[in-house]
C-alpha positions in Angstrom: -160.9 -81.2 -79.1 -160.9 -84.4 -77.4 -163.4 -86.9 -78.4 -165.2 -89.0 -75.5 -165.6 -92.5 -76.7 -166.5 -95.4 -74.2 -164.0 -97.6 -76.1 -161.5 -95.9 -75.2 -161.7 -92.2 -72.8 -159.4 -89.5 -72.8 -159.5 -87.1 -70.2 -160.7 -83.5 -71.6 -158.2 -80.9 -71.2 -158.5 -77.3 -70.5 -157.7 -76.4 -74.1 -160.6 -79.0 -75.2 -163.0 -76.6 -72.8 -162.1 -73.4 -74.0 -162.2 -74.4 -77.9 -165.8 -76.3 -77.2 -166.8 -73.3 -75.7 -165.3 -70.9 -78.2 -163.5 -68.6 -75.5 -159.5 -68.1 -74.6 -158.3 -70.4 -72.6 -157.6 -67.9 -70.3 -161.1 -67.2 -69.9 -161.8 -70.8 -68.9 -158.8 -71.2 -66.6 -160.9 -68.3 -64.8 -164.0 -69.9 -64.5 -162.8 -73.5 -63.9 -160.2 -72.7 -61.6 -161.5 -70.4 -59.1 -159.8 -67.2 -60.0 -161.1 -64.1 -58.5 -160.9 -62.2 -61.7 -164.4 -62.0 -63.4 -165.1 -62.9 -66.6 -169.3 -62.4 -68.5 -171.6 -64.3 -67.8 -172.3 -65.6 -71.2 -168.7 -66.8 -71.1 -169.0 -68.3 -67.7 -172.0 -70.4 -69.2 -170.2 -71.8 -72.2 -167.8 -72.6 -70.2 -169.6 -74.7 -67.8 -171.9 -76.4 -70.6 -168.3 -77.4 -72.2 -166.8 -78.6 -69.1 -170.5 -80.4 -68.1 -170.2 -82.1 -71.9 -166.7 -83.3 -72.3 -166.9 -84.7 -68.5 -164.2 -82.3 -67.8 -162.0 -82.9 -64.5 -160.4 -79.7 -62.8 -156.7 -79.8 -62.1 -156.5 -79.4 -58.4 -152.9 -77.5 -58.2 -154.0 -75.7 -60.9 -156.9 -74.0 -59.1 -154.6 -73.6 -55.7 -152.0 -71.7 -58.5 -155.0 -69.5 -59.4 -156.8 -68.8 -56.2 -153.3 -68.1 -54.5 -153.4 -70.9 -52.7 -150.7 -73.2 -54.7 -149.5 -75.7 -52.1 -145.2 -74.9 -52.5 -142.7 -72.7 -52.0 -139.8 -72.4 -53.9 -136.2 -71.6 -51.9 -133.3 -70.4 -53.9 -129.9 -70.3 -51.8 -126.4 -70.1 -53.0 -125.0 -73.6 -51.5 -127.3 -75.9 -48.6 -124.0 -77.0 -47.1 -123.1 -74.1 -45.5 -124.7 -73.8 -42.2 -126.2 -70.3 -43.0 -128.0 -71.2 -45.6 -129.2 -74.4 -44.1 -129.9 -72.1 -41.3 -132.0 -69.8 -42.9 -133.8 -73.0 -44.8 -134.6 -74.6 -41.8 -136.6 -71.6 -40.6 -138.9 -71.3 -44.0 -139.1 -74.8 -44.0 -140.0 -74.9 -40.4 -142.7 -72.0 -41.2 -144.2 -73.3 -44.3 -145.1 -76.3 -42.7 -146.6 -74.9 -40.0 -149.4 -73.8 -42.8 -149.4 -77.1 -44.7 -147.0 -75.4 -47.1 -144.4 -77.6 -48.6 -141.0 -76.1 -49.8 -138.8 -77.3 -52.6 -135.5 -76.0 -52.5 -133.0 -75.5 -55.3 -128.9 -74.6 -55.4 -127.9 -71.5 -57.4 -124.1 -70.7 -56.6 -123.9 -67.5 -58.8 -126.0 -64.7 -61.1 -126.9 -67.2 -64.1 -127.5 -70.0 -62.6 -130.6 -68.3 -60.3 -131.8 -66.6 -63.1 -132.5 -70.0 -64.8 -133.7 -71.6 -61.2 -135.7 -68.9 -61.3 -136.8 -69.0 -65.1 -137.9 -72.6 -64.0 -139.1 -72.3 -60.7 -141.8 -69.2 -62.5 -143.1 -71.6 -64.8 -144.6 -74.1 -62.0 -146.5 -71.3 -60.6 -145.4 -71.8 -56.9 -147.2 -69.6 -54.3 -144.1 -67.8 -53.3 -140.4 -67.9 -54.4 -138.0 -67.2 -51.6 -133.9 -65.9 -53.1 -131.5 -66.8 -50.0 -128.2 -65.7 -51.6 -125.3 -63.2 -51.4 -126.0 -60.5 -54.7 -123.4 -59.5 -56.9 -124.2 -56.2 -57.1 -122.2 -55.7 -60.6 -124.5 -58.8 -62.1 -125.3 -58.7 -65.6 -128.6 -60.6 -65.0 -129.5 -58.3 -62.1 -132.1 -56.8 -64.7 -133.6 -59.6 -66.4 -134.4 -61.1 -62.5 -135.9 -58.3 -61.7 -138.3 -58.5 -65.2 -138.7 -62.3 -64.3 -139.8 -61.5 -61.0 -142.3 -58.9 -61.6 -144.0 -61.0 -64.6 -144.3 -63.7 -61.7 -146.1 -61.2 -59.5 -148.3 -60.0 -61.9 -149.5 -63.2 -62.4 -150.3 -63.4 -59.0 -147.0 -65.1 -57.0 -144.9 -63.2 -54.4 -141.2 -63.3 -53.9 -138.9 -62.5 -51.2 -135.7 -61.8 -50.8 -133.4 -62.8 -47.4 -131.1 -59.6 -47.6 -131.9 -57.0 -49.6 -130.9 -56.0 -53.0 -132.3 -52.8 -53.6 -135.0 -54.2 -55.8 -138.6 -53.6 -55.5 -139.5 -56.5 -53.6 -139.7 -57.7 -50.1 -136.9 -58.8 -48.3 -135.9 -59.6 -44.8 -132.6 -57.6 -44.2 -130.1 -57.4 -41.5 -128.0 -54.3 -40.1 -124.9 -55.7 -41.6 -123.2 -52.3 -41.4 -123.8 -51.6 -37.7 -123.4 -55.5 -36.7 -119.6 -54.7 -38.0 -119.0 -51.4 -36.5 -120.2 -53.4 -33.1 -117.9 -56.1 -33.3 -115.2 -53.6 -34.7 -115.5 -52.1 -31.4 -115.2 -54.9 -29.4 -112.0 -55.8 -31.1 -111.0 -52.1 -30.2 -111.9 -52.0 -26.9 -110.2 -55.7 -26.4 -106.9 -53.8 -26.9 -106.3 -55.7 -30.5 -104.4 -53.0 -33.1 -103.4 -55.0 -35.9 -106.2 -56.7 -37.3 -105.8 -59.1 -40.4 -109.6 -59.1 -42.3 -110.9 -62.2 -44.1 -113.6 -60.4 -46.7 -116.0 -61.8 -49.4 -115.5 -60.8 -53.2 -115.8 -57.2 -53.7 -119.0 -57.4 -55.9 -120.7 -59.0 -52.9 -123.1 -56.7 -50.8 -122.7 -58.3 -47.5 -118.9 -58.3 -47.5 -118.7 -54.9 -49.2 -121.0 -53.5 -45.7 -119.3 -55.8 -43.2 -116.3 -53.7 -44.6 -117.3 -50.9 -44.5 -118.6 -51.0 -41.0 -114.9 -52.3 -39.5 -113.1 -49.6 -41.2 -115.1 -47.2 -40.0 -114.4 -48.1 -36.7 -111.2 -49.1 -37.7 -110.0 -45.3 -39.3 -111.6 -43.7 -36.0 -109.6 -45.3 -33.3 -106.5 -44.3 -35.1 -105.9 -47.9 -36.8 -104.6 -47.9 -40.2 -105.2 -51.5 -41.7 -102.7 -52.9 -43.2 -103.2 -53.5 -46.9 -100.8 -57.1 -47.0 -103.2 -58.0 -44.2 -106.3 -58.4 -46.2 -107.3 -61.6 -47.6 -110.3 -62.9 -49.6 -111.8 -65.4 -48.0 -114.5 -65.4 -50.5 -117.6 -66.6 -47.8 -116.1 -69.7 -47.5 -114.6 -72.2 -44.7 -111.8 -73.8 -47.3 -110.8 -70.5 -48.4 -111.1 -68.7 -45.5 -108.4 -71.7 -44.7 -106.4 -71.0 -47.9 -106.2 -67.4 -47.4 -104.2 -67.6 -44.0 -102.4 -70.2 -45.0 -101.3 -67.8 -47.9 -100.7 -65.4 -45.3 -98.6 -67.3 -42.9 -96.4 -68.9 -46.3 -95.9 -65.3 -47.1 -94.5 -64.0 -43.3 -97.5 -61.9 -42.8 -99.0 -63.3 -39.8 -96.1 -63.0 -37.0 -92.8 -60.6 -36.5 -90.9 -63.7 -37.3 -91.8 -62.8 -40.9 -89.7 -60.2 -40.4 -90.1 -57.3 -43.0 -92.5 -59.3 -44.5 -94.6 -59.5 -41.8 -97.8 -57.1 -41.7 -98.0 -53.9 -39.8 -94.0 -52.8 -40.3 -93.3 -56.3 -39.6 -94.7 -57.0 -36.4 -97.8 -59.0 -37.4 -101.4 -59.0 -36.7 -102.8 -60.0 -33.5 -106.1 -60.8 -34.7 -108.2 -62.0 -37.4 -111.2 -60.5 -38.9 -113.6 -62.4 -40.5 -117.0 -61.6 -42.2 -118.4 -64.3 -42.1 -118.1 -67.5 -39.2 -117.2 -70.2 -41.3 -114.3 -68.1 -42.7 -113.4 -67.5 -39.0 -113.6 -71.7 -38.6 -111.5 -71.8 -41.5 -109.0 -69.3 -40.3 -108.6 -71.3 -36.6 -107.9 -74.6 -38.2 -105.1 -72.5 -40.5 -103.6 -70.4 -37.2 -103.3 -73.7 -35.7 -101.3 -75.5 -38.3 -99.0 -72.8 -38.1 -98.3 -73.2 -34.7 -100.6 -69.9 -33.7 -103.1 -70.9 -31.0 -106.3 -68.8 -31.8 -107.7 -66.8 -29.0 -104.3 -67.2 -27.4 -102.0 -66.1 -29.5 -104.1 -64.1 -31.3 -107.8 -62.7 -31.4 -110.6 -64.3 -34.4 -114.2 -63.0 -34.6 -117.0 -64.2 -37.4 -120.0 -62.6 -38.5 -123.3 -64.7 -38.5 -123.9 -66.9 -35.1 -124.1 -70.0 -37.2 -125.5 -73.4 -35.5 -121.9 -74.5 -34.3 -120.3 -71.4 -33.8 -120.3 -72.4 -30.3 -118.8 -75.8 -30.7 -115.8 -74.9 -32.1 -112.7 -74.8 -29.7 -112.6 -72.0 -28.9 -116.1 -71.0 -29.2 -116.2 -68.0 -31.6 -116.6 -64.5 -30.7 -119.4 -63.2 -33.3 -122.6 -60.9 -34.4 -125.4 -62.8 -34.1 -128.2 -63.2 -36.8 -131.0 -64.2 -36.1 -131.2 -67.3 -39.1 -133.6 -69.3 -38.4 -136.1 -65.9 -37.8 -135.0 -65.0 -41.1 -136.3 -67.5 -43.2 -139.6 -67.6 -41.5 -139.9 -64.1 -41.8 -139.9 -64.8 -45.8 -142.6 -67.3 -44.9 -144.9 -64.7 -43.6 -144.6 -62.6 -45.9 -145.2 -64.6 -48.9 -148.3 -66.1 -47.1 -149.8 -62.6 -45.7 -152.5 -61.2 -47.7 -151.3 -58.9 -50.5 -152.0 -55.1 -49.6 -150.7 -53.2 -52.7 -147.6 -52.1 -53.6 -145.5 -51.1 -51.6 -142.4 -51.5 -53.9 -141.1 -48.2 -53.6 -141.4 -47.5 -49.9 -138.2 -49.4 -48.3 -140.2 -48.9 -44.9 -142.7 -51.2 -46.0 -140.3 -53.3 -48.4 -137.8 -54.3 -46.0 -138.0 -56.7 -42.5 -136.2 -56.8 -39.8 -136.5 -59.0 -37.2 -134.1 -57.6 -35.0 -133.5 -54.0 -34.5 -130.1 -54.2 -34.4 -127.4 -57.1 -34.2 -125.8 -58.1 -31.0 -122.6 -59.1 -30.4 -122.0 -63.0 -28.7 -118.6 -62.5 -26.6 -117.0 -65.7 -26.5 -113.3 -67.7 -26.0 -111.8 -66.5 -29.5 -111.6 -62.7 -28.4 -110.0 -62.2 -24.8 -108.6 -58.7 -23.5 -105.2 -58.2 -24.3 
């Protein structure tokens, strides 16, 4: 126990309170910190005459942390330099400060690493954690987030995904499925038959849905993707870049491939990309090959990021609605908790569109 001496003071700490008092320190964290849990009233007395006696000085953050009030928000995304992600940040940053809620955001660029960020984001105590990143759905650590996670709840914190997982917590999802049998179908019914897709790693939900949606679409209007066509771009502008340019050294891209050109060598006249800044990649790499995108051949994205509309030409794309997305996440770590509804994907997942729309722009005209 700390000793009060006008020599020299020492502040009294909550550990000092509970021992003085002879009760957990759990117990005192409840009484001196405001939680809504009850504890006896002989307890609450002891622990009031201890605190009143050692002079004892509440921690302010830590009675937010135990009333659910805790001033932060912690945001988790897989790289802040891509403009979906910053996207997406702006919005719960945006929203948190709306209600005096700051946000400290942290870089996890695979399974292990967010595990640990959120290891160390649990043991602050943050009102709400907010995961922003692509899953792998094979992930070793996909069980021990989930265990972190619902150890966080208990102790009173909520956490929200932005796209869903298929774990039983909130998250704000997005039609990624349908958004790609849409823009599938406006690449059909732009009169484009030999598409070339740019997809994300296999383990990755979003790219594994996009796909799925395109082929669909794809396999129904009679179009048989060509296998030598399909690239991974792995999410990402430089190697949505690499992957074409891998193309184009290998023949693929036009008939002057000759039989190694896709398609029984007569190329692909567009590019399909499921993300946007694969698509921005895949422009710059058409155009160092002499290939002038939405000219000489068709590129769509997935994603309506910020300057998908600044590019030359302006890309042709399924919009998501970013920013909404991340205050979304806000909202529903700072709406009152009304049980669990962990099981019920009605109440587990948000949208806040009902279905993604399609921008039409300069890299997709009718053939």
């Amino acid at each position: 126990m700390a000793e009060q001496n006008d020599k020299n003071p020492s502040p009294a700490t909550l550990m000092d309170v509970a021992n003085q008092a002879g009760v957990s320190i759990a117990t005192a964290s409840r009484v001196l910190n405001g939680s809504a849990r009850k504890v006896r009233n002989d307890s609450y007395v002891k622990v009031m005459e201890a605190a009143t006696k050692l002079n004892y000085r509440p921690n302010a953050y830590a009675q937010a942390v135990a009333k659910g009030t805790a001033p932060n928000i912690v945001l988790l995304v897989s790289d802040i330099s891509d403009p979906y992600f910053a996207a997406v940040s702006q919005g719960v940053v945006k929203a948190a400060g709306e209600q005096g809620v700051s946000v400290t955001i942290g870089v996890a660029p695979d399974a292990k690493s967010e595990l640990e960020a959120v290891r160390k984001a649990t043991a602050t105590r943050p009102r709400g954690i907010i995961i922003s990143e692509s899953e792998r759905i094979d992930s070793p650590e996909r069980a021990q987030l989930e265990a972190e996670l619902k150890r966080y709840e208990a102790a009173g914190g909520r956490a929200v995904f932005i796209l869903n997982r298929n774990l039983p917590f909130p998250a704000v999802d997005v039609a990624n499925e349908v958004g790609a049998r849409a823009i599938a179908k406006l690449i059909v019914d732009s009169g484009y038959r030999r598409p070339a897709i740019l997809k994300g790693d296999d383990n990755y939900r979003s790219s594994k849905e996009r796909l799925a949606g395109v082929m669909a679409v794809f396999d129904k209007a009679g179009i048989t993707v060509d296998p030598k066509a399909v690239a991974n771009g792995r999410f990402s502008r430089t190697e949505g870049y690499a992957a074409i340019m891998q193309l184009a050294r290998l023949g693929r891209l036009t008939a002057s491939g000759g039989a190694n050109a896709a398609y029984d060598g007569a190329g692909v006249d567009c590019v399909v990309a499921l993300n946007d800044v694969m698509a921005i990649g895949a422009m710059s790499a058409l155009r160092a090959n002499g290939i002038e995108p939405g000219a000489d051949m068709g590129v769509t994205g997935f994603g309506d990021i910020p300057y998908s509309a600044d590019v030359h030409p302006s890309l042709t794309t399924v919009h998501l609605p970013l920013t909404e997305m991340g205050q979304a996440a806000v909202d529903r770590v700072l709406s009152p908790a009304e049980g669990d509804s962990s099981s019920d994907d009605n109440n587990r997942l948000i949208f806040v569109q009902s279905a993604p729309d399609i921008v039409l722009r300069e890299s997709l005209p009718r053939r």
